[in-house]
C-alpha positions in Angstrom: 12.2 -25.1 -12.3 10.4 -25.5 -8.8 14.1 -25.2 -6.8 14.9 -22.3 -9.3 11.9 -20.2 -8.6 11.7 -21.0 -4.6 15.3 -19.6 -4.7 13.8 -16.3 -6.9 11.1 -15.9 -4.5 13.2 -16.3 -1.3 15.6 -14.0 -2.5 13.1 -11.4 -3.5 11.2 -11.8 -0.2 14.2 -10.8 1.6 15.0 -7.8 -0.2 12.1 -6.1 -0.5 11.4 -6.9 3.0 14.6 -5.0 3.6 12.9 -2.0 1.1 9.7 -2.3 2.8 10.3 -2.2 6.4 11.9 1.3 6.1 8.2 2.3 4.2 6.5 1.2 7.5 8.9 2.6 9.6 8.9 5.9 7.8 5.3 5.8 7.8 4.7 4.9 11.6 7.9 6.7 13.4 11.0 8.2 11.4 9.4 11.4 11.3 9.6 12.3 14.7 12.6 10.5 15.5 14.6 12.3 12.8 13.0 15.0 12.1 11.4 16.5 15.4 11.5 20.1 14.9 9.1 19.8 12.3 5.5 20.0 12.7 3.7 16.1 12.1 2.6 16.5 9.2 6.3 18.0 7.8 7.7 15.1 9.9 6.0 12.6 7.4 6.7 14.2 4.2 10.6 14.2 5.1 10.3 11.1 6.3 8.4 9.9 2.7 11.0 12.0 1.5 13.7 9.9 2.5 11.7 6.5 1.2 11.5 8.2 -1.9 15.2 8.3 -2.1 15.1 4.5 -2.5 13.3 4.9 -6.0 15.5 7.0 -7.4 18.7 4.9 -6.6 17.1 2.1 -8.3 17.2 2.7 -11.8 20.9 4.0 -10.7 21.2 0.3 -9.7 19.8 -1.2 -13.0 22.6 0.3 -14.8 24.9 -1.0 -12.3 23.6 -4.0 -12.0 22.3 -4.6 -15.3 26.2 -3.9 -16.6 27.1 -6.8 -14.3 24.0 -8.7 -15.7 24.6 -8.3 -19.3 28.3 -8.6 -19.3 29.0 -11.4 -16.5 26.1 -13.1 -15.6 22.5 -13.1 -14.1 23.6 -15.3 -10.9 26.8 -12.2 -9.8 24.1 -9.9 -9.7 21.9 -11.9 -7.3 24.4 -12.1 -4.7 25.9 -8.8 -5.0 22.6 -7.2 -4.6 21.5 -8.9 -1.6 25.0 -8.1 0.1 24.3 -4.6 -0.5 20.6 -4.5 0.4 20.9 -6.4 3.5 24.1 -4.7 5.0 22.7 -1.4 4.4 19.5 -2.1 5.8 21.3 -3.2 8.7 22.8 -0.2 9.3 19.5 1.7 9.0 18.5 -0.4 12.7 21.8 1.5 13.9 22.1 5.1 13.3 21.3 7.2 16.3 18.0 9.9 16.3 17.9 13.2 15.7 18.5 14.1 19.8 21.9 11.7 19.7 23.7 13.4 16.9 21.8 15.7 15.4 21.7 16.2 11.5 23.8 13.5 10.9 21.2 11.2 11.7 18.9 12.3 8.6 21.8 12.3 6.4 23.0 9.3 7.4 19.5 7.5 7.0 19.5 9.6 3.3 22.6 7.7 2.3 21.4 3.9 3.7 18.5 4.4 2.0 20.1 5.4 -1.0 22.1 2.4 -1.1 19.1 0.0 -0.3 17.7 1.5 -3.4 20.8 0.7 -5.3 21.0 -2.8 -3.9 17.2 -3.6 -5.5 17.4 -2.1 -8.6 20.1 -5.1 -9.4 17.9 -7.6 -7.6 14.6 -7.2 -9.3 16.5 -7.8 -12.9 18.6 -10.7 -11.7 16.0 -12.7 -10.3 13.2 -12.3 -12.9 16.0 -13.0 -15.8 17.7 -16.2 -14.3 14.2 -17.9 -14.3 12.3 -16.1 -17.4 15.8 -17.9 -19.4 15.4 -20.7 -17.6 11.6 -21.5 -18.0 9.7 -23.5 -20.8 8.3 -20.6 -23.5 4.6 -22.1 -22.7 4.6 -21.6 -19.1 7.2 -18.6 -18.7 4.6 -15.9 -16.6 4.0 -18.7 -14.7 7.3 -19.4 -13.7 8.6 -16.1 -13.6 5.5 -15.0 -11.8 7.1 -16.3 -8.2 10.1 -13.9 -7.8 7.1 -11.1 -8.2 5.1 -13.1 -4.9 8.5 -12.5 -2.9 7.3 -8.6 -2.2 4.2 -10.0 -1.2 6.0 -11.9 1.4 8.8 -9.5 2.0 5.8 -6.9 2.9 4.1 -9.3 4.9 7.0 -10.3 7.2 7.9 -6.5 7.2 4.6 -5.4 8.4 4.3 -8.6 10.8 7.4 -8.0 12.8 6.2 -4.2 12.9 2.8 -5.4 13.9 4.2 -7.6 16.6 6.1 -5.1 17.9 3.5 -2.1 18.2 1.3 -4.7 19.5 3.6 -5.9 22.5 5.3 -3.0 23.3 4.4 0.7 24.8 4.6 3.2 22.1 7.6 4.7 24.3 9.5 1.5 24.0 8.7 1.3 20.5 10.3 4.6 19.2 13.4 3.9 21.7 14.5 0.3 20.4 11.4 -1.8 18.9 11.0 -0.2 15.4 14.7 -0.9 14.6 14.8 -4.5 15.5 13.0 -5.3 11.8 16.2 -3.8 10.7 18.9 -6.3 12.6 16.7 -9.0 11.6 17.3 -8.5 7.7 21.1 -9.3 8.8 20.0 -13.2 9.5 17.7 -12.9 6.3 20.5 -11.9 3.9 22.3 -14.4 4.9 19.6 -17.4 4.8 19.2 -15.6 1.3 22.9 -16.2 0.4 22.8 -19.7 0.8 19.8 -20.9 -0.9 21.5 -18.8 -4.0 24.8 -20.7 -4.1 24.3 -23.1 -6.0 22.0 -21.8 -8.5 22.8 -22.1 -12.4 23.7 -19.4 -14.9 20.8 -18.7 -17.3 21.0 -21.0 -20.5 20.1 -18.1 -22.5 23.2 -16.1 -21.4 25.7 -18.7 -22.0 24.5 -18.8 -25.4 25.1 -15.0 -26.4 28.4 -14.4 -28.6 28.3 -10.4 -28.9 27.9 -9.6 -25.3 26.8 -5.6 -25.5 30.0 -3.2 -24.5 27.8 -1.0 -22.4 24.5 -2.2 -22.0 23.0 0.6 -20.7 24.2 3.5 -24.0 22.7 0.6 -26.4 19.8 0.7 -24.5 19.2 4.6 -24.8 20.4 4.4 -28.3 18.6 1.5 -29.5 15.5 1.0 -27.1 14.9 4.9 -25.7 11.2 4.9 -26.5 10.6 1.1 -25.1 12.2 2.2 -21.7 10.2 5.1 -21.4 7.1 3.5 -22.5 7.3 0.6 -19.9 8.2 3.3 -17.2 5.0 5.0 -17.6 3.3 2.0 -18.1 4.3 0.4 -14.7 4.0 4.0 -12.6 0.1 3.1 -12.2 0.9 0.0 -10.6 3.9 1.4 -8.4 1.3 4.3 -7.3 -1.5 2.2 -6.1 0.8 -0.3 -4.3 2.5 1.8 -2.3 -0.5 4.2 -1.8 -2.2 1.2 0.0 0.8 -0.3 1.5 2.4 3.2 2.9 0.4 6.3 2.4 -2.9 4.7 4.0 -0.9 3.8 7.2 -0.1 7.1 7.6 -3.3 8.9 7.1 -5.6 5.6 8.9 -3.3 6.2 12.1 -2.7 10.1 12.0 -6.0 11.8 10.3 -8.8 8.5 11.4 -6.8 7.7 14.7 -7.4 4.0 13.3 -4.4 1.7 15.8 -1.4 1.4 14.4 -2.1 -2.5 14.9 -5.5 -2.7 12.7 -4.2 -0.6 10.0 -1.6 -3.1 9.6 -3.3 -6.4 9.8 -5.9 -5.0 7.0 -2.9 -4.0 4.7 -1.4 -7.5 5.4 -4.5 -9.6 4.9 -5.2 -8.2 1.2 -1.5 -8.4 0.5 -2.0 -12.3 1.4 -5.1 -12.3 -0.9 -2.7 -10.8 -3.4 0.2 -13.2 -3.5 -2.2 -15.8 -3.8 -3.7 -14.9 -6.8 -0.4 -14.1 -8.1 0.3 -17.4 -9.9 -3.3 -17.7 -11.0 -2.9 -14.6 -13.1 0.2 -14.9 -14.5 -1.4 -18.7 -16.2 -4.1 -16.5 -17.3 -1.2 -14.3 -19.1 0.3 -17.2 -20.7 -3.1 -18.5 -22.1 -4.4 -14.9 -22.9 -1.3 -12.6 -23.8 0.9 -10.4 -21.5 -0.5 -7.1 -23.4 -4.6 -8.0 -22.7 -4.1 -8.5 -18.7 -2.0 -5.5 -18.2 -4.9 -3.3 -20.0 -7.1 -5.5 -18.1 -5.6 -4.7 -14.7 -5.0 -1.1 -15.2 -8.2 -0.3 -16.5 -9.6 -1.7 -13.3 -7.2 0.4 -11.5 -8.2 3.3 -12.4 -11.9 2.5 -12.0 -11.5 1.7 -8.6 -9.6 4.4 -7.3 -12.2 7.1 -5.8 -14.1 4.0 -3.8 -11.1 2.8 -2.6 -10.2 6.4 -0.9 -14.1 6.2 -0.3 -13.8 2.8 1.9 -10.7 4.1 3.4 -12.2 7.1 4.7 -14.9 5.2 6.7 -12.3 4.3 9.4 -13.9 1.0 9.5 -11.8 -2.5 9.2 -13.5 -4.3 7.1 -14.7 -1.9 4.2 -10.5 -0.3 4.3 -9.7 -4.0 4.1 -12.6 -4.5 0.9 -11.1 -0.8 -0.4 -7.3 -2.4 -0.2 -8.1 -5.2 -1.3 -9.7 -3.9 -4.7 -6.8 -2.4 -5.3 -4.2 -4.9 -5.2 -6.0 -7.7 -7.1 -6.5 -4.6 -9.8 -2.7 -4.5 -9.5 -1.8 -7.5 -9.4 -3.9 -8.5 -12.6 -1.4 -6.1 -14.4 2.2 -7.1 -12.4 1.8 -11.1 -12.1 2.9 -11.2 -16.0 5.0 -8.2 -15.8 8.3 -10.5 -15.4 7.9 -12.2 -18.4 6.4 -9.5 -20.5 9.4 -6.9 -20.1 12.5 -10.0 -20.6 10.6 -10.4 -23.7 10.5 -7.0 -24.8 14.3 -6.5 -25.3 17.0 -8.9 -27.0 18.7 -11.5 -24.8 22.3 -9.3 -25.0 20.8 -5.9 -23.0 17.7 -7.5 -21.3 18.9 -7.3 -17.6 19.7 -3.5 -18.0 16.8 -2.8 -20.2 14.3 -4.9 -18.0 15.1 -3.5 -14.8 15.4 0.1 -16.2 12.1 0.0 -17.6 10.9 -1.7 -14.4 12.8 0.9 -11.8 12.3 4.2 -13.2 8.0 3.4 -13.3 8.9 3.1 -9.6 10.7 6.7 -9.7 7.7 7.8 -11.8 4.7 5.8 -9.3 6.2 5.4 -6.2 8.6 8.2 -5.1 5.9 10.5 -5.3 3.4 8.9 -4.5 3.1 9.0 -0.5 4.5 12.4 -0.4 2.0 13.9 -3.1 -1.4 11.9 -1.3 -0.2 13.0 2.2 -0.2 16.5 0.9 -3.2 16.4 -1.3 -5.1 14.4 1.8 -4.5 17.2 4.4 -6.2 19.7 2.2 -9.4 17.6 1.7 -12.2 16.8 3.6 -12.8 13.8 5.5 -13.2 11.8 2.3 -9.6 12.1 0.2 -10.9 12.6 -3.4 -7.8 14.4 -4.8 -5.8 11.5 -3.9 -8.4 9.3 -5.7 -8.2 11.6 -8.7 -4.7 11.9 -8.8 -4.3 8.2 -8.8 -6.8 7.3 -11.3 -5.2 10.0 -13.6 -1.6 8.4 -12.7 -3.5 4.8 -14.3 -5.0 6.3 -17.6 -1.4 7.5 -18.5 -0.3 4.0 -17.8 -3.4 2.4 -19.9 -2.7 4.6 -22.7 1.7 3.8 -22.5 0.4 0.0 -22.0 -1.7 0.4 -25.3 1.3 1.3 -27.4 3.5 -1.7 -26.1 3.3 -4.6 -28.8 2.2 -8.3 -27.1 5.1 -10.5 -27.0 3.3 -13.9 -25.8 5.8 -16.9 -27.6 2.9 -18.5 -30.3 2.9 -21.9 -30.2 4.6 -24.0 -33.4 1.9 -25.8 -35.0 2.8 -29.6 -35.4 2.6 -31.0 -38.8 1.6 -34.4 -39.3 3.9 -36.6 -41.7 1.8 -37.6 -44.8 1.5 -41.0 -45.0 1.0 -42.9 -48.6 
């Protein structure tokens, strides 16, 4: 289990490093590199616009994926899916701007992003699955808890490299050449990636199916429509608030507080940290307490901290954003530390990659295509202090509280052992 889930983690640190550089980047600098003829503030929504793209490929890629998944295998789809995330992100370091080519450049950053977001919608489902089968019933939110600290990681060696960057370089050099060099460097990633999952095992649990499903995904919508809808909404809460703190509070720290590019990032990376720490702590506390209890938990929290975390972000000051973040993320990650053995469990072992990771993927759609475009917009037309973004997201937590409350728990009860009776 410890070599399986270092694999899982690795693997999902590279990929969403791969998703979660281009968030940075579209936050920081795509605007007006590929969209200069529109005003900022335009610049950042078709930027966000194009991030967004990434969320709606992914459930695209669940089905894809999840066919592959349910039909071939758990270990195909992790290698297939970090091919097609790393290459693409790649070529998102190498298309020209806006003044090289014109509106080709857009377009082409459109369809790379498009195809990240196909390439992680396999990942997510692939990863979770080969170690939720693999792992003890007892411990298995414990186990399957470290593919969900690989964004952590992935986010924090996204935001470093962009950190190191901005830091050492002038900002002239860093919208010629600097912010795509995060982009080459998922190249070498990928391929460190590909290696340490070569030699993993297929899940026990798959090998042991007989009645593989024909097409996963049309016995999903027949059989398990309302489950799939219900963890969508109930994982758009936690997709909101992420990447409202991760993405939309870079852009409106640097552009509306003039906060540096280079403190807004270290206070986003230092509660992400915090995060991934707890990460495993929470997911015990799901296997001792139930998967259903710490997701109400952790949303409930969400929602309650919402309007001071826009609150401590408007002050401008390190430390109270950082406190404001922070808050946040340990609210989310009270919820999505036992989310990767609470959705396997929800659906039968013959569709559970499709099923999982379409559940999973279209909450993103729902919680975090939207979400930095709809907070940039609601921010400019508030006042110093962002309470419609505050309100929208704690509304965005009460529908996940209430799709959360009409989820069943699915937390394996232990078998009692019954002494023999002795004469």
């Amino acid at each position: 289990m410890p070599r399986l889930a270092a694999a899982s983690l690795a693997g999902t640190a590279i990929e969403f490093y791969d998703f979660f550089v281009y968030g940075t980047a579209a936050a920081l600098i795509l605007g007006r590199l590929f969209f200069p003829t529109f005003s900022p503030l335009a610049g950042t929504l078709a930027a966000f616009g194009t991030f967004g793209v990434g969320f709606v490929a992914r459930p695209l890629g669940s089905v894809l994926f999840g066919h592959l998944g349910d039909r071939r295998g758990r270990r195909p789809v992790l290698v297939l899916s970090l091919l097609l995330t790393g290459a693409s992100t790649v070529a998102v370091g190498c298309v020209p701007s806006y003044g090289s080519i014109g509106v080709a450049a857009p377009v082409l950053l459109l369809l790379l992003r498009f195809l990240q977001g196909l390439g992680l919608g396999g990942e997510w489902g692939g990863a979770v699955l080969l170690t939720a089968e693999h792992a003890p019933p007892g411990r298995r939110a414990l186990w399957s808890s470290f593919p969900q600290v690989g964004p952590a990681i992935g986010f924090v060696l996204a935001n470093g490299v962009m950190l190191a960057l901005s830091a050492t370089l002038s900002d002239a050099e860093f919208a010629r050449w600097g912010w795509r060099v995060p982009f080459w460097a998922a190249g070498a990633l990928a391929l460190g990636g590909l290696w340490l999952r070569s030699s993993l095992a297929e899940s026990p649990r798959f090998l042991e199916i007989d009645d593989h499903a024909r097409v996963p995904f049309v016995e999903v919508v027949r059989h398990h429509g309302r489950l799939v809808l219900l963890t969508a909404g109930a994982l758009a809460a936690g997709y909101a608030i992420f990447y409202a703190v991760t993405t939309w509070s870079l852009a409106y720290a640097t552009e509306r507080l003039g906060v540096s590019r280079t403190v807004m990032l270290t206070c986003v990376m230092a509660a992400v940290v915090v995060k991934a720490a707890l990460t495993p702590f929470m997911a015990l506390l799901g296997d001792r307490y139930g998967r259903r209890p710490m997701c109400l938990t952790g949303c409930a929290a969400c929602g309650l901290w919402m309007l001071p975390m826009v609150a401590l972000l408007a002050t401008g000051q390190p430390l109270l954003m950082f406190l404001g973040i922070l808050g946040a993320l340990v609210s989310f990650i009270t919820m999505f530390a036992v989310i990767a053995a609470y959705l396997p469990e929800l659906y039968e072992a013959r569709v559970r990659c499709t099923g999982a990771a379409v559940g999973y993927n279209l909450g993103g759609v729902l919680g975090g295509a939207l979400t930095p475009i709809v907070a940039t917009a609601l921010a400019e037309h508030s006042g110093r202090v962002p309470w419609s973004v505050g309100v929208y997201l704690t509304g965005v937590a009460l529908l996940s509280l209430v799709c959360f409350a009409l989820l069943p728990e699915t937390r394996p009860v232990p078998v009692p052992v019954v002494e023999p009776v002795t004469g």
